[in-house]
C-alpha positions as CSV (number, residue, x, y, z in Angstrom):
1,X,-31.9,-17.5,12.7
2,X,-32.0,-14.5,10.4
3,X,-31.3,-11.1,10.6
4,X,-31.5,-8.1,8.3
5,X,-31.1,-8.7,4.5
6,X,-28.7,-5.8,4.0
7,X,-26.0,-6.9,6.9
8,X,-22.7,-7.6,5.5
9,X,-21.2,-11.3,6.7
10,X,-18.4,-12.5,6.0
11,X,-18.2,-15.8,4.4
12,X,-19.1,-18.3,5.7
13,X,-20.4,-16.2,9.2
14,X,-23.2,-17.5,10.3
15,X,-26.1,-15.7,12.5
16,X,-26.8,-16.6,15.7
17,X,-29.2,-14.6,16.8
18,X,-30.7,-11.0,15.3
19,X,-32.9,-9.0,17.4
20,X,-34.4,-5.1,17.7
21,X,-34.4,-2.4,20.2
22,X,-37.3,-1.9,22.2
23,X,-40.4,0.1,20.6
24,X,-44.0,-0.7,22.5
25,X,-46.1,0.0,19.5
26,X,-49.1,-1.3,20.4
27,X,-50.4,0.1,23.0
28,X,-50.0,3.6,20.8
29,X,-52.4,1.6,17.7
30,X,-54.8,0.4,20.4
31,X,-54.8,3.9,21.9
32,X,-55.2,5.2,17.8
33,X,-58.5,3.2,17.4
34,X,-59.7,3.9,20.2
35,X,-59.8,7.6,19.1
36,X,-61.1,7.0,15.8
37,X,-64.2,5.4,17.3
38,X,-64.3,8.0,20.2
39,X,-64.7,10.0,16.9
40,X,-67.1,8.1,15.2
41,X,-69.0,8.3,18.7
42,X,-68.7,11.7,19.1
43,X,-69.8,12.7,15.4
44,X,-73.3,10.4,16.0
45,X,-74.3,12.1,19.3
46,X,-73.8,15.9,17.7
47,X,-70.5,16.4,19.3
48,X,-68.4,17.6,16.4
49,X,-66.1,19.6,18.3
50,X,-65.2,16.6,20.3
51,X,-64.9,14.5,17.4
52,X,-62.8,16.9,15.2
53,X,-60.6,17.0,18.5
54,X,-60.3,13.1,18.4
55,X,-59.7,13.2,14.8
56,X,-57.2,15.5,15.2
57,X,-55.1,13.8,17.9
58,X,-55.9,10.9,15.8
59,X,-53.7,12.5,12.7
60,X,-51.0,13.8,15.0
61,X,-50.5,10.4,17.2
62,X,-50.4,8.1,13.7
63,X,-47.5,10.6,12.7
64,X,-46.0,10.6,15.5
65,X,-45.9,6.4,15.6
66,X,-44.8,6.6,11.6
67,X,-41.8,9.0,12.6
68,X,-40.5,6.5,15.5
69,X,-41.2,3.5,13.9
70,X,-39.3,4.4,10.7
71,X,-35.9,4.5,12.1
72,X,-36.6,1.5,14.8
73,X,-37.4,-0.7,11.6
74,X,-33.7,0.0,10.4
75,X,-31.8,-0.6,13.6
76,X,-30.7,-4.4,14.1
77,X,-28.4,-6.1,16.4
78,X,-26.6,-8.8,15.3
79,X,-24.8,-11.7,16.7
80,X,-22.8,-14.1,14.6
81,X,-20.7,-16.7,15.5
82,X,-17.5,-14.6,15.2
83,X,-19.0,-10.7,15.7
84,X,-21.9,-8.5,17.3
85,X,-23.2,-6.3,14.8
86,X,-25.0,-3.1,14.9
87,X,-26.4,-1.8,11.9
88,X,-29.1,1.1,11.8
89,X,-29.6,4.0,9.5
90,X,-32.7,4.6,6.7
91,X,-31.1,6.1,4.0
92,X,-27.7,6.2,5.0
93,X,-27.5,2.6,6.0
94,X,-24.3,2.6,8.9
95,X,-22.9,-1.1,9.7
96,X,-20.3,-1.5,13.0
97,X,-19.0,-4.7,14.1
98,X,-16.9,-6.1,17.0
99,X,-15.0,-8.8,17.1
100,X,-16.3,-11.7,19.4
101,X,-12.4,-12.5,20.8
102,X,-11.9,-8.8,21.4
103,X,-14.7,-8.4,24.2
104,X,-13.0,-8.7,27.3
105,X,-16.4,-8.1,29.3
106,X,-19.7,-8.6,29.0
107,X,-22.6,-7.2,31.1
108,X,-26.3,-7.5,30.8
109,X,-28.6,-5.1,33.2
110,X,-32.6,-5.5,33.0
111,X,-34.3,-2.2,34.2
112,X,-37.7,-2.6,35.9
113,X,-40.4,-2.4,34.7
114,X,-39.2,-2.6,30.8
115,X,-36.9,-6.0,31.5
116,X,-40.7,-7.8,32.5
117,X,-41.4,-6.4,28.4
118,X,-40.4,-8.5,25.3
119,X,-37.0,-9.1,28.0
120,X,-35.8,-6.3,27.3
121,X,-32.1,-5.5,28.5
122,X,-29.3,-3.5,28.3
123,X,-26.0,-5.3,27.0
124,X,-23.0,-3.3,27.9
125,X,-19.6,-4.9,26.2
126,X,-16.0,-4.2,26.9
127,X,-13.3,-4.4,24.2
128,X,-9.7,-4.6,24.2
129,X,-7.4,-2.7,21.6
130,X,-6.5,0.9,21.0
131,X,-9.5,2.1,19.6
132,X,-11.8,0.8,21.7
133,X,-13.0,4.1,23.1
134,X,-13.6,5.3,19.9
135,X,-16.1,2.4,19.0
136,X,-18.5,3.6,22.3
137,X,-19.0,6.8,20.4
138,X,-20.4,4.3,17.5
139,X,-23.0,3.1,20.3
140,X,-21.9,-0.4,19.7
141,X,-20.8,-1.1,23.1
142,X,-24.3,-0.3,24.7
143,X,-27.2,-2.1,23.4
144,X,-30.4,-1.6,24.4
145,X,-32.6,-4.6,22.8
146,X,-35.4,-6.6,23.0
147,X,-34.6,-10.0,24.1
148,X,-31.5,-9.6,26.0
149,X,-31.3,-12.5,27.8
150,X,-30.8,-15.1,24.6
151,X,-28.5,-12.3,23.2
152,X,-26.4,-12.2,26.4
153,X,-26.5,-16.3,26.5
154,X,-26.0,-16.8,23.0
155,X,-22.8,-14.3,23.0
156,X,-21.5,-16.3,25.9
157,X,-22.0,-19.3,24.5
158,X,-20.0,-18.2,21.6
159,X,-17.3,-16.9,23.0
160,X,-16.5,-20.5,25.1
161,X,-14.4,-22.7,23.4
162,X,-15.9,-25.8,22.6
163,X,-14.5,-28.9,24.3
C-alpha cells in the first residue's frame, strides 16, 4: 500500500499500511449545497434577505471546510515494516518516526460514536529508551486515525517474529 509521496524510507522499507486522521467532510459539502439551493430558493420566491443570509453562511462554511481540510491533507500516519511514521505539516513539512522494536506497548481505544466512523481509533504506543518522553511532545505516541483497527493489526503483525 502507499502512503504519502514526500515520506522519507529507508531503503529498502517497505509500507505497510498509510492512513489519515479523522475529518467527516461530507456531511459539511452536503450541508454547503444545501444552502446554495436554500439560496437559489429563497432568491425565486422574493426572499433576498434570506438568500443573501444563505449565501453568506454559504461563503463562511466553504472557508471554514478549506481551512480544516488544508492541514488534514498533510498529516499521514505511516506504518512500515520496521517504523510508525507520523508526518504532517503544509509548508514546513515535519516527519517523526519510531522504531517498531522500541514499542514496548501498544494500545488501541475506539470512542463511541466516532469508532462506528471510517473505524476510527485512537492508537496509544509506549517506547523504551531515554528519550521516550520527549517523543510524546512530537504527538507520535497518540494517534488518532481513521482505520485503526488494520493499523493496530498490521503493527502487531509486524512486530511478531515470523516462524
Amino acid at each position: 500500500m502507499a502512503g504519502p509521496k514526500d515520506v522519507i524510507l529507508e531503503p529498502n522499507e517497505r509500507v505497510i499500511l498509510a492512513t489519515r486522521p479523522l475529518f467527516l467532510w461530507e456531511p459539511l459539502v452536503i450541508l454547503d449545497v444545501l444552502l446554495v439551493v436554500l439560496a437559489l430558493y429563497f432568491s425565486g420566491v422574493a426572499l433576498p434577505a434570506l438568500s443573501v443570509a444563505c449565501l453568506a453562511v454559504f461563503v463562511l462554511l466553504t472557508l471554514w471546510i478549506v481551512v480544516r481540510w488544508i492541514p488534514w491533507s498533510a498529516r499521514w500516519f505511516v506504518l512500515t515494516d520496521r517504523r510508525v511514521i507520523s508526518r504532517w505539516g503544509v509548508f514546513n513539512r515535519n516527519q517523526s518516526a519510531l522504531l517498531l522494536d522500541r514499542v514496548q506497548d501498544a494500545s488501541l481505544a475506539r470512542p463511541f460514536p466516532l469508532s462506528l466512523v471510517r473505524d476510527y481509533g485512537v492508537l496509544r504506543l509506549e517506547s523504551a529508551g531515554y528519550h521516550s518522553e520527549e517523543r510524546i511532545t512530537e504527538g507520535l505516541h497518540e494517534l488518532a486515525m481513521t482505520r485503526a483497527s488494520a493499523f493496530y493489526r498490521a503493527l502487531t503483525d509486524a512486530q511478531t517474529p515470523e516462524r
